[in-house]
ZAVO-854221 format. One record per residue (C-alpha): residue number from 0; x, y, z. Coordinates in steps of 0.02 Angstrom, whole numbers, always signed. Example, Ala and Ser with C-alpha at 12.3 -4.5 7.8 and 13.67 -1.06 7.14 Angstrom:
@vomi->0 px->+615 py->-225 pz->+390
@vomi->1 px->+684 py->-53 pz->+357
***
This chain:
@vomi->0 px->+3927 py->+3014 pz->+3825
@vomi->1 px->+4054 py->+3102 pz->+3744
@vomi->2 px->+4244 py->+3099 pz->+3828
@vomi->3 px->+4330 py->+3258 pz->+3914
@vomi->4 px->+4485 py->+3188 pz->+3963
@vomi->5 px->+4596 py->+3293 pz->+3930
@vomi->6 px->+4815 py->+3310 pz->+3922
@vomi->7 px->+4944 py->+3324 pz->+3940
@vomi->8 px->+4952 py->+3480 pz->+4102
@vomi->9 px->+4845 py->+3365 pz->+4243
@vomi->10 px->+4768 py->+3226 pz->+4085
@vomi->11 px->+4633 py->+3247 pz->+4196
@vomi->12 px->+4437 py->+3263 pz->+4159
@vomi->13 px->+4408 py->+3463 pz->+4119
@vomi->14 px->+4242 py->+3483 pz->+4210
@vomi->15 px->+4242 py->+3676 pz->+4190
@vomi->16 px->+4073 py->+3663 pz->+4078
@vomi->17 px->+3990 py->+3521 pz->+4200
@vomi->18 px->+3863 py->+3601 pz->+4290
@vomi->19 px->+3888 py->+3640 pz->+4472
@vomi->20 px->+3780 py->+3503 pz->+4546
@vomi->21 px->+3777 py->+3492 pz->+4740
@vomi->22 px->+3863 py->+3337 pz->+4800
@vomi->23 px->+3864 py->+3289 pz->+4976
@vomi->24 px->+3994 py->+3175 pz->+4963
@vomi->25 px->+4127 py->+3294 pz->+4925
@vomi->26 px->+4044 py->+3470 pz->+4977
@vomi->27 px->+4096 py->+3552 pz->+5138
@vomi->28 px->+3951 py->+3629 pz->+5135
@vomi->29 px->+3804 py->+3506 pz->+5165
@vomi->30 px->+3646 py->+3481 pz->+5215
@vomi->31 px->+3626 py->+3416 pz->+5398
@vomi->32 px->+3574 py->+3216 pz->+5416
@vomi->33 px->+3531 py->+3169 pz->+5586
@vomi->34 px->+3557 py->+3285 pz->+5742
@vomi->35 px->+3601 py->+3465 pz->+5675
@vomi->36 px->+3772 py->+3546 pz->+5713
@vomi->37 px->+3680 py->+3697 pz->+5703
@vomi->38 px->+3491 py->+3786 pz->+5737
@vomi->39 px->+3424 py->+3955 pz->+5699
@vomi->40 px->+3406 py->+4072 pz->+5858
@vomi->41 px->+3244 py->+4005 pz->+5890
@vomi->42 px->+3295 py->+3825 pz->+5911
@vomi->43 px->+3244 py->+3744 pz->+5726
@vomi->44 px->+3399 py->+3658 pz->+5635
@vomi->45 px->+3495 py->+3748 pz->+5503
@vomi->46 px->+3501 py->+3663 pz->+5347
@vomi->47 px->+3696 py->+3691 pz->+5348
@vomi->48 px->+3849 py->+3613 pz->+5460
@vomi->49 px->+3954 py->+3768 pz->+5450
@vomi->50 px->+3969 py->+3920 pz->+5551
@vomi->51 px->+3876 py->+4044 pz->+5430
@vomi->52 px->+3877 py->+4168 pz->+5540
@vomi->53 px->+4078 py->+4188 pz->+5479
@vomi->54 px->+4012 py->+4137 pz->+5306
@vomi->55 px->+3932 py->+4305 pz->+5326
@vomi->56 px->+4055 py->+4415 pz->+5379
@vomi->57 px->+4186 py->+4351 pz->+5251
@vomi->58 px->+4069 py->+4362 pz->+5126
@vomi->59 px->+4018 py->+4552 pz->+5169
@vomi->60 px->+4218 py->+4587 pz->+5182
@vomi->61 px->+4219 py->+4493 pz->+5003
@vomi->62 px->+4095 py->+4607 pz->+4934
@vomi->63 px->+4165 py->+4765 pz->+5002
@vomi->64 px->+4318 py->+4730 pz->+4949
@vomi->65 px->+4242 py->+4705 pz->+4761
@vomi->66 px->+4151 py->+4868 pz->+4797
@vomi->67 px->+4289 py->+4964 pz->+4818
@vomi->68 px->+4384 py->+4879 pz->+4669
@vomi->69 px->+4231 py->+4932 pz->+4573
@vomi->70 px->+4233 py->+5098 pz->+4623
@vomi->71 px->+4431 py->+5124 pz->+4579
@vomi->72 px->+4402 py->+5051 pz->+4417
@vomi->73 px->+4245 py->+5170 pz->+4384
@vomi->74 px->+4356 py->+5323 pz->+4424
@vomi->75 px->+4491 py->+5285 pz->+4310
@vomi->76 px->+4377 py->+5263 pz->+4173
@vomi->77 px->+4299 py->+5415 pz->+4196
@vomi->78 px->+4483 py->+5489 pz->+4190
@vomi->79 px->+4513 py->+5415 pz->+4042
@vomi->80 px->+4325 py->+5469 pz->+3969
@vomi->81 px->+4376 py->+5648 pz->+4039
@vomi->82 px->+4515 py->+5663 pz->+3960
@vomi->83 px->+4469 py->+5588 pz->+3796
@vomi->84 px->+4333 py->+5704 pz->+3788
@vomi->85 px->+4441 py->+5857 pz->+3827
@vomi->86 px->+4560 py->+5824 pz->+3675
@vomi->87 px->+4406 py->+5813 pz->+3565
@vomi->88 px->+4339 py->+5982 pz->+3629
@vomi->89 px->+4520 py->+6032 pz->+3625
@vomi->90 px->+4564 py->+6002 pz->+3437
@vomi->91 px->+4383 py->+6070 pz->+3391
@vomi->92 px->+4417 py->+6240 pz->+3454
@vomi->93 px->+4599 py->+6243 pz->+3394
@vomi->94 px->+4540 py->+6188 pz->+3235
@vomi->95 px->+4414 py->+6345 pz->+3251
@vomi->96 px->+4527 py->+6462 pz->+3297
@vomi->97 px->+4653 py->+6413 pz->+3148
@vomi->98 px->+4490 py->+6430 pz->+3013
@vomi->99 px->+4455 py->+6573 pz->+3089
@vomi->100 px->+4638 py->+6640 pz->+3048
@vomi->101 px->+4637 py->+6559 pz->+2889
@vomi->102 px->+4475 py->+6658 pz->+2841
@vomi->103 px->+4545 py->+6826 pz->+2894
@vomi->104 px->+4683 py->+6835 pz->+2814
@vomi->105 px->+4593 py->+6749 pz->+2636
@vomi->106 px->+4452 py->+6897 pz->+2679
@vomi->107 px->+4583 py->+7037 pz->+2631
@vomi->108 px->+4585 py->+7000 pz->+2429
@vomi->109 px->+4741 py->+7056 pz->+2323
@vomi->110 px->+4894 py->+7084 pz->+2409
@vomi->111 px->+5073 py->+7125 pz->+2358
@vomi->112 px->+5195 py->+6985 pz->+2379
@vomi->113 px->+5281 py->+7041 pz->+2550
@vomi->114 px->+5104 py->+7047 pz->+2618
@vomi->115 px->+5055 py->+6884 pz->+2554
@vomi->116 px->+5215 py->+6810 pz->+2629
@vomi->117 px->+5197 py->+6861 pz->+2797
@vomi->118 px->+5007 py->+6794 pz->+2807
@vomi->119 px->+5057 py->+6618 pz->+2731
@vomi->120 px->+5196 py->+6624 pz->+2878
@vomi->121 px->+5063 py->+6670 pz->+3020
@vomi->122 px->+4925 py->+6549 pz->+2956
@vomi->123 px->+5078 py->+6415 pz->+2972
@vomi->124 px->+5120 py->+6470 pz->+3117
@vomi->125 px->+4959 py->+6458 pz->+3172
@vomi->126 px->+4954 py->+6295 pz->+3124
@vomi->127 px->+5098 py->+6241 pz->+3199
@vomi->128 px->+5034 py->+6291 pz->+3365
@vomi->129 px->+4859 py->+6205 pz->+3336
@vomi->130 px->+4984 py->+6029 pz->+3320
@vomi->131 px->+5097 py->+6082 pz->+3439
@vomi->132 px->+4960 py->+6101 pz->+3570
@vomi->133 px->+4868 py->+5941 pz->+3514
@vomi->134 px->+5013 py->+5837 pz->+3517
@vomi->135 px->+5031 py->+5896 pz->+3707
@vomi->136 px->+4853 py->+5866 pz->+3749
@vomi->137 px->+4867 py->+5683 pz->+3665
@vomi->138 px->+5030 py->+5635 pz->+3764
@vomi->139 px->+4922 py->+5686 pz->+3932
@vomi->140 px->+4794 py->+5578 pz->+3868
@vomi->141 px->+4904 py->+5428 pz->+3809
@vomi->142 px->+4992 py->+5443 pz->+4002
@vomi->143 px->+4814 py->+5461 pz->+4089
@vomi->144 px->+4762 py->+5291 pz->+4006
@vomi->145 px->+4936 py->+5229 pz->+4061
@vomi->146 px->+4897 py->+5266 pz->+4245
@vomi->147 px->+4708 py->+5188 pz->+4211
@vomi->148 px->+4754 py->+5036 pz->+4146
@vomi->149 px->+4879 py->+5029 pz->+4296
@vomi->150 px->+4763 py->+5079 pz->+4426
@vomi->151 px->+4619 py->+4937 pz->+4339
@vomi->152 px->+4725 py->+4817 pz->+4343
@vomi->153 px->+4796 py->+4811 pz->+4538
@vomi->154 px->+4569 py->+4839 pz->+4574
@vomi->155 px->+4554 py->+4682 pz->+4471
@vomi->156 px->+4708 py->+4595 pz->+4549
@vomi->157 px->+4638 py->+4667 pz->+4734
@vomi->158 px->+4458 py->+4587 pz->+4694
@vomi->159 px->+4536 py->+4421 pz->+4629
@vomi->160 px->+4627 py->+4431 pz->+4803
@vomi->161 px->+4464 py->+4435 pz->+4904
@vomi->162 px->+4382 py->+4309 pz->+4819
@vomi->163 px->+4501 py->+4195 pz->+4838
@vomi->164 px->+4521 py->+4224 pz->+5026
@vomi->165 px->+4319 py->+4192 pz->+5031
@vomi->166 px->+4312 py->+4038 pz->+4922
@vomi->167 px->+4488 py->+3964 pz->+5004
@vomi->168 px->+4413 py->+3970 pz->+5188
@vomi->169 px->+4222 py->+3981 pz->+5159
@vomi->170 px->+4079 py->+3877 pz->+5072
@vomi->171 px->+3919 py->+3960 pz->+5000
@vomi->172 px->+3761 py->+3875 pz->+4977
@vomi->173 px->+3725 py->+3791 pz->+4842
@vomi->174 px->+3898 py->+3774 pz->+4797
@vomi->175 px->+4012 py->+3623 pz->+4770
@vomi->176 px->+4183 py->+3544 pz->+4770
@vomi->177 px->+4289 py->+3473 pz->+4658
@vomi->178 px->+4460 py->+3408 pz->+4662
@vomi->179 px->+4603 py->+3328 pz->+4543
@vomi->180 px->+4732 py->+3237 pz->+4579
@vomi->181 px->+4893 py->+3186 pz->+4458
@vomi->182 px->+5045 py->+3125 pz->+4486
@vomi->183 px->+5204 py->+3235 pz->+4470
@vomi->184 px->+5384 py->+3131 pz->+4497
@vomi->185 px->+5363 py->+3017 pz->+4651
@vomi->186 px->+5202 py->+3079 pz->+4720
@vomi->187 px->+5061 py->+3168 pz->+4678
@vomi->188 px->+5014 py->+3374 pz->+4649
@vomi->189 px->+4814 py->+3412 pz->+4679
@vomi->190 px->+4689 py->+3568 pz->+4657
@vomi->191 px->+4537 py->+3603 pz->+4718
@vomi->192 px->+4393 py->+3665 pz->+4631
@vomi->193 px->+4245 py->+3783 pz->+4678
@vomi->194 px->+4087 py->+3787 pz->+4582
@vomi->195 px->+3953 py->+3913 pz->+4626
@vomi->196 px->+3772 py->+3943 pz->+4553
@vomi->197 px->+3764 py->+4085 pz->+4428
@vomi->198 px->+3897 py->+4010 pz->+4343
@vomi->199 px->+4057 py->+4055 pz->+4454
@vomi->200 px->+4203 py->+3920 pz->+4452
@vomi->201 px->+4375 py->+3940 pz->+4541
@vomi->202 px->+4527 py->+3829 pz->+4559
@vomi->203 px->+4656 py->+3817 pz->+4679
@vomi->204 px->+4823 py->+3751 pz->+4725
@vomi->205 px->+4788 py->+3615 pz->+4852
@vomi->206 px->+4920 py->+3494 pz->+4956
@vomi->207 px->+4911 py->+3352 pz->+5046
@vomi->208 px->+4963 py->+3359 pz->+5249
@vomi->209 px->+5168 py->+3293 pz->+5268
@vomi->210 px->+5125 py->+3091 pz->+5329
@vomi->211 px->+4985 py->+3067 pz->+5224
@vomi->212 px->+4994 py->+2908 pz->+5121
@vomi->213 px->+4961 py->+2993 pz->+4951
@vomi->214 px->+5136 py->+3092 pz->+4972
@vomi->215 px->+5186 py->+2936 pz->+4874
@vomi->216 px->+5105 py->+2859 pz->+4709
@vomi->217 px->+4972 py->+2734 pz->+4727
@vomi->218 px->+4939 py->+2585 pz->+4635
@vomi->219 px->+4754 py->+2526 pz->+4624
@vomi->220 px->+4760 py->+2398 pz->+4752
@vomi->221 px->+4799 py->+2500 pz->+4902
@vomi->222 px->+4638 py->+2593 pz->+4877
@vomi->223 px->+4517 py->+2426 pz->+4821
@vomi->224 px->+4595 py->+2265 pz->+4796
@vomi->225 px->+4545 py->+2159 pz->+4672
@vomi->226 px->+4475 py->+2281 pz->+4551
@vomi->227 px->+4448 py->+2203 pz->+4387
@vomi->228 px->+4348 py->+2268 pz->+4222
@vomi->229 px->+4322 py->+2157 pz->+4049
@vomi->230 px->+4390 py->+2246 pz->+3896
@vomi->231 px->+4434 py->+2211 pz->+3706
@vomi->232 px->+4589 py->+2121 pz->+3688
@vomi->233 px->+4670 py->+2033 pz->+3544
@vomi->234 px->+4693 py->+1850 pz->+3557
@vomi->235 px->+4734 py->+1726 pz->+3439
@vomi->236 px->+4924 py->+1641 pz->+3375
@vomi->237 px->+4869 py->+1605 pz->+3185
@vomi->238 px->+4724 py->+1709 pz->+3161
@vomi->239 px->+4726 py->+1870 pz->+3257
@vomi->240 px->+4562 py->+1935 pz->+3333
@vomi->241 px->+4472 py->+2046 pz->+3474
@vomi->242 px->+4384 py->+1984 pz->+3588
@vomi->243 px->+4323 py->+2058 pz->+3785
@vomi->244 px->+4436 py->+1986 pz->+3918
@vomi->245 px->+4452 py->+2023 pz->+4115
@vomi->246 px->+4572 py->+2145 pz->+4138
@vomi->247 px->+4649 py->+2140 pz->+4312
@vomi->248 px->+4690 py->+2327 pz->+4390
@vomi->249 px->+4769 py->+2308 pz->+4544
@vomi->250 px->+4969 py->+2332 pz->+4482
@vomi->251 px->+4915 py->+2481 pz->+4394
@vomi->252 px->+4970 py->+2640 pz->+4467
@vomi->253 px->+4859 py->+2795 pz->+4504
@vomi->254 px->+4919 py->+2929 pz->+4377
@vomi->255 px->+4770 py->+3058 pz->+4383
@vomi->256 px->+4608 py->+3054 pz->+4457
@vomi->257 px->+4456 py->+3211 pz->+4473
@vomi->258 px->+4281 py->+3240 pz->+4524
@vomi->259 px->+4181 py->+3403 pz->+4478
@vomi->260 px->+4011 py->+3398 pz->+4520
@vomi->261 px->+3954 py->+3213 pz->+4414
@vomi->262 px->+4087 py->+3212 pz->+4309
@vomi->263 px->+4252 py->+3113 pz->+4344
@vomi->264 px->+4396 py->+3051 pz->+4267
@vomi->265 px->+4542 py->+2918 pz->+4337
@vomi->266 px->+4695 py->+2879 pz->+4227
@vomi->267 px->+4780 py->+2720 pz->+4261
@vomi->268 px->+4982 py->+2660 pz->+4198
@vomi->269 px->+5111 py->+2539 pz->+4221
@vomi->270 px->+5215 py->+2701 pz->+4298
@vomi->271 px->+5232 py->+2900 pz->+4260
@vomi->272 px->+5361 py->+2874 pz->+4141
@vomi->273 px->+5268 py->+2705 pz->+4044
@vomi->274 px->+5127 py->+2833 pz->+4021
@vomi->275 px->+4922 py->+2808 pz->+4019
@vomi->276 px->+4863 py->+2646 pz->+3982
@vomi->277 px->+4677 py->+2647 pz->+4052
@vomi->278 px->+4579 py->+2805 pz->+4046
@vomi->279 px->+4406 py->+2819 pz->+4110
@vomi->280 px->+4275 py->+2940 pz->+4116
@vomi->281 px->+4141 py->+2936 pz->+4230
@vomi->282 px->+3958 py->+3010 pz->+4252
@vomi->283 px->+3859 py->+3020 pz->+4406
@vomi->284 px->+3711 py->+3085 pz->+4337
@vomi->285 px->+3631 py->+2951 pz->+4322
@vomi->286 px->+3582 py->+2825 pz->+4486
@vomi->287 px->+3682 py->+2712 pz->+4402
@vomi->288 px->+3858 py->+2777 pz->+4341
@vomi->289 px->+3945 py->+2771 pz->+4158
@vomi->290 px->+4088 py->+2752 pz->+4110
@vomi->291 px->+4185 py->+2741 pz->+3943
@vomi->292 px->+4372 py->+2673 pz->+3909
@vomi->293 px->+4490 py->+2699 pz->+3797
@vomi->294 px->+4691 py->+2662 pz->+3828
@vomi->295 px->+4849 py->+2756 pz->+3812
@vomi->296 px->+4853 py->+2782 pz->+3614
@vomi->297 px->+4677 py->+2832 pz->+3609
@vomi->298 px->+4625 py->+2686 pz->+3478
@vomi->299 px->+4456 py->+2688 pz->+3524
@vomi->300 px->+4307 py->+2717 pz->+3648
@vomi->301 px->+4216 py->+2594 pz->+3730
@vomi->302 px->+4069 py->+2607 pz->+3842
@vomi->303 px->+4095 py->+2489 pz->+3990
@vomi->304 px->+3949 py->+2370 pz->+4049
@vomi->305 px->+3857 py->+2409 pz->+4214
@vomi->306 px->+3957 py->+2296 pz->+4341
@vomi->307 px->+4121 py->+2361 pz->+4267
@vomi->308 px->+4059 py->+2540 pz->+4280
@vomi->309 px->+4002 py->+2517 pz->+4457
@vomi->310 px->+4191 py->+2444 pz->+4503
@vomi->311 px->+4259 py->+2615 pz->+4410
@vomi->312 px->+4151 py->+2711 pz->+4495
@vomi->313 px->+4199 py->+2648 pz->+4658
@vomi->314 px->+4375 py->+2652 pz->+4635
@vomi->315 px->+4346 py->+2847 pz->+4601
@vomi->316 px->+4239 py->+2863 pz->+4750
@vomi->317 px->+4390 py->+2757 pz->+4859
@vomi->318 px->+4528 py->+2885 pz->+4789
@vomi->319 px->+4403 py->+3032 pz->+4818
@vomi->320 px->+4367 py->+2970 pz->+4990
@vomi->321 px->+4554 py->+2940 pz->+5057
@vomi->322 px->+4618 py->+3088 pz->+4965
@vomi->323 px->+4484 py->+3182 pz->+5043
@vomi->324 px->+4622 py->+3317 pz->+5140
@vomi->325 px->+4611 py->+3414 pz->+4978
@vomi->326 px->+4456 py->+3498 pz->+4988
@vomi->327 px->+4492 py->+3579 pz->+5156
@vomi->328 px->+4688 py->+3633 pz->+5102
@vomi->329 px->+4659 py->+3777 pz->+4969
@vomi->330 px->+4789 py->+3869 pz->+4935
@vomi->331 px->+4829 py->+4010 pz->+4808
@vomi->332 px->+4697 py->+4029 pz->+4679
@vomi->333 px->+4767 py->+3987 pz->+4505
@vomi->334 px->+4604 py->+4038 pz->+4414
@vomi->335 px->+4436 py->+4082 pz->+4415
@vomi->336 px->+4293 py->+4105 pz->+4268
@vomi->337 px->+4128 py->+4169 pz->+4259
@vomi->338 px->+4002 py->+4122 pz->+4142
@vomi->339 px->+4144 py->+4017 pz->+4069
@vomi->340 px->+4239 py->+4182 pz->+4054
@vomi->341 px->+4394 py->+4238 pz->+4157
@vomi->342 px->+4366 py->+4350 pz->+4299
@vomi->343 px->+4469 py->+4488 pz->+4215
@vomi->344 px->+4361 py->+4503 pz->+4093
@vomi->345 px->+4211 py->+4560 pz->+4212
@vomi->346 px->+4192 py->+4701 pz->+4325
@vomi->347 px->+4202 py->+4670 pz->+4519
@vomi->348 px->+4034 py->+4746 pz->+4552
@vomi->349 px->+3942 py->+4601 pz->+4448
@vomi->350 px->+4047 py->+4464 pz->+4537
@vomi->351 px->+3992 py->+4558 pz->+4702
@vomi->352 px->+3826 py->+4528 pz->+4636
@vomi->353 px->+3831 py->+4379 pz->+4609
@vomi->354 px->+3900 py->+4330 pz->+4790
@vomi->355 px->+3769 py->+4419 pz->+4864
@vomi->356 px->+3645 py->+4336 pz->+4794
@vomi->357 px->+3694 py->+4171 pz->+4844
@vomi->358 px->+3727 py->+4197 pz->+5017
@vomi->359 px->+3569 py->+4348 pz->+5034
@vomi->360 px->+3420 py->+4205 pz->+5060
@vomi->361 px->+3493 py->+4101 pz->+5208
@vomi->362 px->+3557 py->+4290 pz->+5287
@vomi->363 px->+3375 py->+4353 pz->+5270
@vomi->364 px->+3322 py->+4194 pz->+5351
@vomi->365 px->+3438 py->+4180 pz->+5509
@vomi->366 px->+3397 py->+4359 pz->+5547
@vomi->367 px->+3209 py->+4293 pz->+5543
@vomi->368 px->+3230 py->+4165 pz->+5663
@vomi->369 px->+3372 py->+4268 pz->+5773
@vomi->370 px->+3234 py->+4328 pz->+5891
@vomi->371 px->+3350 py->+4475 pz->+5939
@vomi->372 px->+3323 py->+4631 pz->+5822
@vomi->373 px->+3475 py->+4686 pz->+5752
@vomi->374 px->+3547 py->+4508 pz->+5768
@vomi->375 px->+3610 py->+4372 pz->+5653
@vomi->376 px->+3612 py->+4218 pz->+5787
@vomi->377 px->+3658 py->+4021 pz->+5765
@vomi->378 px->+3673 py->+3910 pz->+5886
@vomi->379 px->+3805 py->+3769 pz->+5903
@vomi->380 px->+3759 py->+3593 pz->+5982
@vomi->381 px->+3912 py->+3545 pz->+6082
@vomi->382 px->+3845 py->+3407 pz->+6201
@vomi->383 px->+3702 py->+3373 pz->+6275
@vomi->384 px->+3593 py->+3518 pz->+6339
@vomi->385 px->+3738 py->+3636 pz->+6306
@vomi->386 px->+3732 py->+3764 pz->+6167
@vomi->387 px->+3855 py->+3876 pz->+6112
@vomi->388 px->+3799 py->+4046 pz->+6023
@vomi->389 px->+3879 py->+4127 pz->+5879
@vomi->390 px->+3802 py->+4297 pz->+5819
@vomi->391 px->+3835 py->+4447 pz->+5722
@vomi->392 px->+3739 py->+4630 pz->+5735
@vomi->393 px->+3690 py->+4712 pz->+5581
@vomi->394 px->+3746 py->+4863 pz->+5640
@vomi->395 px->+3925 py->+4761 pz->+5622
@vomi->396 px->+3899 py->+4688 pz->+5454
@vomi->397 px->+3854 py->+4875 pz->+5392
@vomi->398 px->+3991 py->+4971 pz->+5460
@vomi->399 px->+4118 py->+4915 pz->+5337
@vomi->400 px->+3987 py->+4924 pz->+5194
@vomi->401 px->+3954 py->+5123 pz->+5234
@vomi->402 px->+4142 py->+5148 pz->+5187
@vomi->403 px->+4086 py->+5153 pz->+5013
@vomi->404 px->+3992 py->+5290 pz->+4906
@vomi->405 px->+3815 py->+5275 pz->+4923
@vomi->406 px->+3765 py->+5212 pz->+4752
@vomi->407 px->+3882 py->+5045 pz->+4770
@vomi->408 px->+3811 py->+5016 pz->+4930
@vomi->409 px->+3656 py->+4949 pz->+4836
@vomi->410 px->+3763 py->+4797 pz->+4777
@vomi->411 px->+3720 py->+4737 pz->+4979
@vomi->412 px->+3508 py->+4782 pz->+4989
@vomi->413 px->+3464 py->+4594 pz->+4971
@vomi->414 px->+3548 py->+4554 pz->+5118
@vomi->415 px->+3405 py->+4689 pz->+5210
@vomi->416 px->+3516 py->+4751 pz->+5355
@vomi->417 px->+3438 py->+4935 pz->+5344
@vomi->418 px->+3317 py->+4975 pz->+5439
@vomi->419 px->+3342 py->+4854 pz->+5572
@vomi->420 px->+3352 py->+4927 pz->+5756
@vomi->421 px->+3542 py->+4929 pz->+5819
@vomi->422 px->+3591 py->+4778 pz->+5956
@vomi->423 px->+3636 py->+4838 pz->+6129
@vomi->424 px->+3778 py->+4721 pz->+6086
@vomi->425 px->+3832 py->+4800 pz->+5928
@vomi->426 px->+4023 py->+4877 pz->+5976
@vomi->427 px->+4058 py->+5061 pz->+5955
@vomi->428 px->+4087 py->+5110 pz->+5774
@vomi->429 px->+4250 py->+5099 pz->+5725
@vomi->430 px->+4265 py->+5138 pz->+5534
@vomi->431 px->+4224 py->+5313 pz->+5464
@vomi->432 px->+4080 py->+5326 pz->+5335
@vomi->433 px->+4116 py->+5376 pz->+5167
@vomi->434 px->+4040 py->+5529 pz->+5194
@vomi->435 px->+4151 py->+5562 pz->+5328
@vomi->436 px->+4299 py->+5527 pz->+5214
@vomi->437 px->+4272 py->+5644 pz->+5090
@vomi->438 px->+4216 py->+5773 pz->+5213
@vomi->439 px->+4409 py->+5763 pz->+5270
@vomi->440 px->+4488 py->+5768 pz->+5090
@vomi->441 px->+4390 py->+5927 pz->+5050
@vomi->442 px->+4378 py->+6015 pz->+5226
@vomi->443 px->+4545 py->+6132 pz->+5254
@vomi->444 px->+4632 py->+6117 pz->+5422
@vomi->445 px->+4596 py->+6208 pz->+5551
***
């Protein structure tokens, strides 16, 4: 088990390769146990205790949003492409036109010196206006790519934008939460991580509510007393010599701890200022967890037996558990990677992709068990014998989607909401069609 503690920014366990492995413990997105919060429209529990019903609306806003980014981003490149291919058409006929002069005037043989003088002067002239022209065409080029990368980067900057408001306020199935913890001055700063299937990861500024105990730093034994793990220590007055001795953890203060998907790390010191002098990593994937050690100065590595990893482990789980506040406060998103690459460097349509292909299966399923064409329904249990119902129309969830041109609209066909007969309780339509849109731009008034 090799260690991925790393420093000095959080020195906390970089988890961005782990693999996104659904934890009920710290997802807010779980599967039900016991009585279901929530049941399709025909009564049979819903394997989730959220309302997806605004899981679904977010995520359509999401992916429109993404969309339209796309689209921007697809018409400034074809600016630039349009342009780049008009100053290579451009200095292929002005390069023509100056042959062409340079043959005509070559074509009339002997001349007398006056003669000869005034055609050098026009073919220069000529091709001084070839260059002059060229160099104008290239300077409309070089400020069309200005005005492309410009208008790419505020689509990339808007998509970034709508993912985070998704991930910050919604959870998609199959994903899971992360968070870490480390401590900054007299308390403690936290993010929250995000980790999707298809390889989608996001982190975000995350806070603990004013009151809450971990506003301050935390030694080990206000979250489990009596903690205590055997380790190598030298002993010996004459002859000097290792040897594994119980190490007592309770004094030691709480300088780092995280949890992304099985992998964790915890970081233990005398203070902030004294520095690390425990650091532990920790695997869940295994039923039984391990852990290694290795202190401050990074001497060594040592894999810890099973009873000490089980204490480690739940001393993580104990910090995880009381610090648990994080998960639910996400803030500003501070990055975000796919395929281990940064958002940037992917267009918005495949991250809309992606999204819809996460959240398309359980959509295609609620609108199986609705009951009411046209309908997305889920049903709350509030007490007993009392129901409350959330729903959704198609017809809703499309409107916003039929802003776009008809070729990104595609990005949305796994979530099958064509074709569907409209809901009597669909609301008027509010949002003009794309169609409708251009139709304006290119109509004159009347």
């Amino acid at each position: 088990m090799n260690s991925a503690i790393v420093l000095p920014r959080s020195a906390l366990l970089d988890a961005s390769r782990a693999p996104a492995v659904r934890r009920d413990e710290v997802a807010a997105l779980t599967l039900t146990h016991g009585p279901p919060q929530y049941v399709y429209g025909d009564s049979t529990p819903f394997p989730y205790a959220v309302d997806f019903i605004a899981t679904t609306r977010a995520a359509v806003a999401c992916g429109v949003a993404l969309m339209k980014a796309q689209h921007a981003i697809d018409g400034a490149r074809a600016h630039v492409q349009d342009a780049q291919d008009h100053v290579l058409r451009l200095d292929a006929d002005l390069q023509s036109v100056a042959g062409a002069v340079d043959g005509a005037l070559a074509s009339r043989g002997s001349q007398p010196p006056q003669v000869r003088d005034v055609a050098n002067r026009i073919a220069a002239l000529a091709r001084d206006a070839v260059g002059v022209e060229l160099r104008r065409a290239r300077t409309v080029l070089d400020a069309t790519l200005r005005r492309a990368e410009g208008t790419m980067a505020e689509a990339r900057k808007s998509a970034a934008s709508a993912l985070s408001q998704l991930l910050a306020r919604h959870e998609i199935p199959g994903g899971s939460l992360g968070f870490r913890l480390f401590a900054r001055q007299d308390g403690y700063a936290a993010e929250a991580t995000v980790q999707l299937p298809g390889g989608m990861r996001a982190t975000f500024d995350a806070t603990l509510p004013e009151g809450h105990a971990w506003r301050a730093l935390r030694r080990v034994r206000d979250v489990r007393a009596g903690t205590t793990i055997t380790l190598p220590r030298e002993v010996g007055w004459l002859t000097r010599r290792v040897e594994p001795r119980p190490v007592r953890l309770d004094g030691q203060v709480i300088l780092g701890a995280s949890l992304e998907g099985t992998r964790g790390a915890l970081l233990l010191g005398k203070s902030e200022r004294a520095g690390i002098a425990h650091a532990f990593d920790v695997d869940f994937a295994q039923p039984r967890p391990r852990v290694q050690w290795r202190d401050g100065e990074e001497t060594g590595i040592v894999e810890l037996g099973r009873q000490d990893a089980a204490s480690i482990a739940k001393l993580l789980r104990a910090v995880e558990s009381a610090t648990r506040e994080v998960l639910s406060r996400r803030g500003a998103m501070t990055e975000a990677s796919l395929d281990g690459k940064p958002l940037a460097e992917h267009d918005p349509g495949e991250v809309c992709a992606r999204l819809v292909g996460l959240v398309a299966p359980t959509v295609r399923e609620i609108a199986r068990r609705s009951g009411a064409p046209g309908e997305l329904v889920l049903r709350r249990n509030v007490d007993a014998g009392h129901r409350d119902e959330v729903f959704v129309t198609t017809a809703e969830l499309e409107e916003p989607i039929d802003t776009l041109p008809p070729a990104l609209r595609l990005a949305f066909a796994p979530l099958e909401l064509r074709g569907a007969p409209r809901s009597p309780r669909a609301p008027a339509r509010s949002l003009p069609t794309y169609e409708e849109i251009s139709a304006c731009e290119i109509l004159p008034m009347s």
